[in-house]
RORO-121917 format. One record per residue (C-alpha): residue number from 1; x, y, z. Coordinates in pm, 1 decimal. Each point is the difference from the previous one (the first is absolute). Layout:
! residues N
{NUM; {X; Y; Z}}
...
//
This chain:
! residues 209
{1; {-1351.6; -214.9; 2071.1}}
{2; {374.1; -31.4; -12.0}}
{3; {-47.8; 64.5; -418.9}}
{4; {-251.7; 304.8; 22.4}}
{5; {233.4; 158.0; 260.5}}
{6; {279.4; -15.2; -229.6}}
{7; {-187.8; 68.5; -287.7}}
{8; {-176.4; 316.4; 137.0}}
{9; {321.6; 129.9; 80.6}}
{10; {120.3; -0.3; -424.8}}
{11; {-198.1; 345.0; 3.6}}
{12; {204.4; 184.7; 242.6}}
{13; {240.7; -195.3; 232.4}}
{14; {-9.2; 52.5; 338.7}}
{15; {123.7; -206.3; 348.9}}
{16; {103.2; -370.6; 25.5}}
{17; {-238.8; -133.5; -319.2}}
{18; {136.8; 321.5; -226.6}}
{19; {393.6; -102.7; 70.5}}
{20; {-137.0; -351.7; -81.2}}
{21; {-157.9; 128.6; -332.0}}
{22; {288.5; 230.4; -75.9}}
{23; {241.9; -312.3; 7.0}}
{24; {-282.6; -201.1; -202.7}}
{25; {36.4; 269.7; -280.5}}
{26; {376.8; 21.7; -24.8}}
{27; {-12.1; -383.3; -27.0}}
{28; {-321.6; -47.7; -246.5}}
{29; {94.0; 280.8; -187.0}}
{30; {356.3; -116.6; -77.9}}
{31; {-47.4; -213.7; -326.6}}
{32; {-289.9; 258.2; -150.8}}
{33; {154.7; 353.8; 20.5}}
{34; {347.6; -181.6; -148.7}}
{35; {-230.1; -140.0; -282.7}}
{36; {-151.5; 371.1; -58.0}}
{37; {345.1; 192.6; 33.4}}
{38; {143.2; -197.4; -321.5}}
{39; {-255.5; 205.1; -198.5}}
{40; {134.7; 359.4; 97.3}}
{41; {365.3; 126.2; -52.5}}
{42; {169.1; 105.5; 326.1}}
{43; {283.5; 168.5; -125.2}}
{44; {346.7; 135.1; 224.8}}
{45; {-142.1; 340.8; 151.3}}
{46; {-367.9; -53.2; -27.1}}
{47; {-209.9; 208.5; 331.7}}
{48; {-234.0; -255.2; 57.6}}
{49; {-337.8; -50.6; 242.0}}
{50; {-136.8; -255.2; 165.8}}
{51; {-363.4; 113.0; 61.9}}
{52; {-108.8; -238.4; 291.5}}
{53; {349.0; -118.2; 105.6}}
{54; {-188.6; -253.1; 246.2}}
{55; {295.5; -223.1; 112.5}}
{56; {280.0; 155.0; -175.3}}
{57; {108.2; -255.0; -219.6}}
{58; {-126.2; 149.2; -355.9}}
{59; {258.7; 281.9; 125.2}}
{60; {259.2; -219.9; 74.2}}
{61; {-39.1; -176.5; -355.9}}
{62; {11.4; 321.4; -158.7}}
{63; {303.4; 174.3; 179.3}}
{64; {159.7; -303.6; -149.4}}
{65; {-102.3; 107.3; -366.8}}
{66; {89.0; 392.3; 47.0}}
{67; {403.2; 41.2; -2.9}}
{68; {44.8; 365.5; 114.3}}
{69; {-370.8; 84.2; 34.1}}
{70; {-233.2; -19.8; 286.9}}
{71; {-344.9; -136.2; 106.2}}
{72; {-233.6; 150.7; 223.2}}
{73; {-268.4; -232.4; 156.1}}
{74; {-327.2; 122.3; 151.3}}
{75; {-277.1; -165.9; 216.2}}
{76; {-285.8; 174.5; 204.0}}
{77; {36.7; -290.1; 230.6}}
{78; {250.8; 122.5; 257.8}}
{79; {79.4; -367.6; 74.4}}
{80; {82.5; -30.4; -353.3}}
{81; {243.2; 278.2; 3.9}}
{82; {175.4; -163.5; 320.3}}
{83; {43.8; -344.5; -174.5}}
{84; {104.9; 131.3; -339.6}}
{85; {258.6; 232.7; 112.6}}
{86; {88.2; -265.9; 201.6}}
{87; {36.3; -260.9; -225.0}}
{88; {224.4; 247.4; -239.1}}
{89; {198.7; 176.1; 297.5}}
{90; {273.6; -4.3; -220.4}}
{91; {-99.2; 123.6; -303.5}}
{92; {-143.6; 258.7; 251.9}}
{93; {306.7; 84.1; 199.5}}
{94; {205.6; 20.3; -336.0}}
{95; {-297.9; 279.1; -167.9}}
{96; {-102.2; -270.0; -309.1}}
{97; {-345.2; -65.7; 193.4}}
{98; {-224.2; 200.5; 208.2}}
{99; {-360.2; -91.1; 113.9}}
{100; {-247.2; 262.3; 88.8}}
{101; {-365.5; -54.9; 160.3}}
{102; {-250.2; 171.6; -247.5}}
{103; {-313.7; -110.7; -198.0}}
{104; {-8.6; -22.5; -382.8}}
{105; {-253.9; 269.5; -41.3}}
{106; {274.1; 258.6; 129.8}}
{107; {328.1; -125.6; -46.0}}
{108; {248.5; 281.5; 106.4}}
{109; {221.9; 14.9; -308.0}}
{110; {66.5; 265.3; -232.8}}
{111; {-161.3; -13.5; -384.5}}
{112; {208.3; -190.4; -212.0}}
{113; {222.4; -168.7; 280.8}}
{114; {-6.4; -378.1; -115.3}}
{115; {148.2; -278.2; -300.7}}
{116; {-209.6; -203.4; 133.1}}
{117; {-301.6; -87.8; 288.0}}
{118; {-64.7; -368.0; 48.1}}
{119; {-325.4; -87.0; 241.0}}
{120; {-38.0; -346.3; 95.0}}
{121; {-326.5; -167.5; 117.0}}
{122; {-91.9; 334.3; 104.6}}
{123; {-271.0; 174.5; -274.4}}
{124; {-341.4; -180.3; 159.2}}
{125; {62.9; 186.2; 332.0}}
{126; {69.2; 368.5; -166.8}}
{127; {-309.8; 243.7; 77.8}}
{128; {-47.6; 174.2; -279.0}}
{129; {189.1; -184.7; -262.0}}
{130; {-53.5; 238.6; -298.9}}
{131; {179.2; 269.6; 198.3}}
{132; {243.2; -213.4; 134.3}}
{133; {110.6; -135.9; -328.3}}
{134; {25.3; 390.1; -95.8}}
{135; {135.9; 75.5; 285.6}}
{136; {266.6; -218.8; -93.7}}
{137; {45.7; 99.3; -345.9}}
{138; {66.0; 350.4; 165.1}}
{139; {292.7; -160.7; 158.6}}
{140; {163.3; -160.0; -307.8}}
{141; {266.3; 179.6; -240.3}}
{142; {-147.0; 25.2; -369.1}}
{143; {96.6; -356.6; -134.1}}
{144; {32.3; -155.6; 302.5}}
{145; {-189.9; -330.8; 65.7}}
{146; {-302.5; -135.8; 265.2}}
{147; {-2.1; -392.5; 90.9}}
{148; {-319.4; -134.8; 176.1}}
{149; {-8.8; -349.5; 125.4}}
{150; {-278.5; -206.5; 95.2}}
{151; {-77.4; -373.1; 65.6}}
{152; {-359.9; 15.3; -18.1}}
{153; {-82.1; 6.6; -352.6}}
{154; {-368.7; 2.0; -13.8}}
{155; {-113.7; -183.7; -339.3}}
{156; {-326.7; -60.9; -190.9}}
{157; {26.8; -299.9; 73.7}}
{158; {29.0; -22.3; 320.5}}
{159; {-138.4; 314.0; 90.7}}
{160; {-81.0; -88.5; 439.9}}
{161; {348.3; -176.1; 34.3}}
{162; {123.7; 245.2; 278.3}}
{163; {-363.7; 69.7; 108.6}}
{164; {118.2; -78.0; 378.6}}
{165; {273.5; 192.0; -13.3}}
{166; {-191.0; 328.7; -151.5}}
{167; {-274.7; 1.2; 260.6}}
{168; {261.9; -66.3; 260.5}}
{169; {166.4; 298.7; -83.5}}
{170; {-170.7; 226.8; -127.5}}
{171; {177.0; 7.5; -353.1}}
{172; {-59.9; -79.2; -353.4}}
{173; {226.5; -277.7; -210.7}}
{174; {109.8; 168.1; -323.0}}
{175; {-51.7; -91.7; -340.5}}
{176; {281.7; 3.8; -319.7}}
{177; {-265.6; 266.2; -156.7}}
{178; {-99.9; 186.7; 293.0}}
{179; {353.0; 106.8; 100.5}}
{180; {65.7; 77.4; -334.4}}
{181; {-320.2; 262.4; -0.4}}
{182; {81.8; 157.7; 301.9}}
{183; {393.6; 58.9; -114.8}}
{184; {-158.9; 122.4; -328.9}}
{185; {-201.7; 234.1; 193.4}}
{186; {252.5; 151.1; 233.2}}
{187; {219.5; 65.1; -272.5}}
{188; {245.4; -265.6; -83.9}}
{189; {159.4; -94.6; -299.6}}
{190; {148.8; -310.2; -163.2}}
{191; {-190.4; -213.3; 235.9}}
{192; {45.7; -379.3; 9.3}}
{193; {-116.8; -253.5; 183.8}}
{194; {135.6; -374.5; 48.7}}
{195; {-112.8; -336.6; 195.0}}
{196; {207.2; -293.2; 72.9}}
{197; {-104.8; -297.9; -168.6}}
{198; {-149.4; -264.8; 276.0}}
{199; {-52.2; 292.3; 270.8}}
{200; {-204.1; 284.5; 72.5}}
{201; {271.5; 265.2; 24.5}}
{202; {-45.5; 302.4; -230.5}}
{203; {263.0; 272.7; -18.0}}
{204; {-74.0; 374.3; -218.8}}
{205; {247.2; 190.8; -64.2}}
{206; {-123.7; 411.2; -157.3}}
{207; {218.5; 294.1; -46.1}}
{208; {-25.0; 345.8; 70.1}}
{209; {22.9; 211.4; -340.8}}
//
């Protein structure tokens, strides 16, 4: 019970088991989204986003990477917000972070604002993920770069491997080929996918023309 509560609450964290999850994520999260950040440049000045902040702590790692720039986190979970502007209050107080609420479907950002937008264990819970993933390329300045991360690679060979997980919530594990279709097909350029030997983490990086 203890596990499904927790689990349930990856979608959209809310109350005692969502500050539980949100902690879970910062900490599970940690070795991954280091492992997918070595295959982008973050360069001195970049505007970056964080689309699903969760915790905070993919901010915090890349506030650490930006020099002079800024990065903007946003979460539609309003819990979310609270802990990752918390956990960065001083990246916050000193203007190199801020964290919105707002879904990926509508992110309120102008055309062309962003170096770079990194989303982290996030894609299986986007609604329409075609227009998201445009939605986002809206967002991005003409060269500038997308990272999605994932640790449930679904293979052919082991195609029901997070089988409990999917009809728990609701989602879909990816595949190396399917995210590279749907990137293809919501514009994207130079796209390139990697997976670390020994795991099931997969990272794609695609660029906006």
């Amino acid at each position: 019970m203890k596990y499904h509560k927790l689990t349930e609450n990856a979608v959209k964290p809310e109350g005692f088991w969502g500050k539980l999850m949100i902690r879970s994520m910062n900490k599970g999260h940690h070795e991954l989204t280091d492992w997918a950040l070595g295959y982008v440049p973050v360069e001195n000045g970049f505007r970056v986003l964080d689309v699903g902040c969760g915790g905070g702590k993919t901010v915090s790692k890349l506030c650490d990477r930006v020099g002079s720039g800024k990065v903007y986190g946003v979460d539609y979970s309003a819990l979310c917000v609270e802990k990752s502007a918390k956990y960065n209050r001083k990246n916050v107080l000193c203007g190199k972070a801020e964290i919105r609420q707002a879904g990926v479907s509508e992110l309120p950002f102008d055309t062309g604002s962003f170096d770079l937008v990194t989303a982290v264990e996030t894609y299986y819970f986007w609604p329409d993920k075609l227009h998201d993933l445009m939605e986002i390329l809206r967002v991005l300045k003409s060269g500038g770069k997308l990272l999605l991360v994932f640790e449930m690679l679904k293979s052919r060979n082991d195609p029901d491997r997070w089988k409990a997980v999917e009809e728990r919530l609701h989602i879909d594990a990816v595949s190396r080929e399917g995210i590279h279709e749907m990137l293809l097909r919501a514009g994207y350029q130079n796209i390139r996918t990697h997976v670390k030997s020994g795991t099931t983490w997969l990272c794609a990086v695609a660029e906006k023309e």
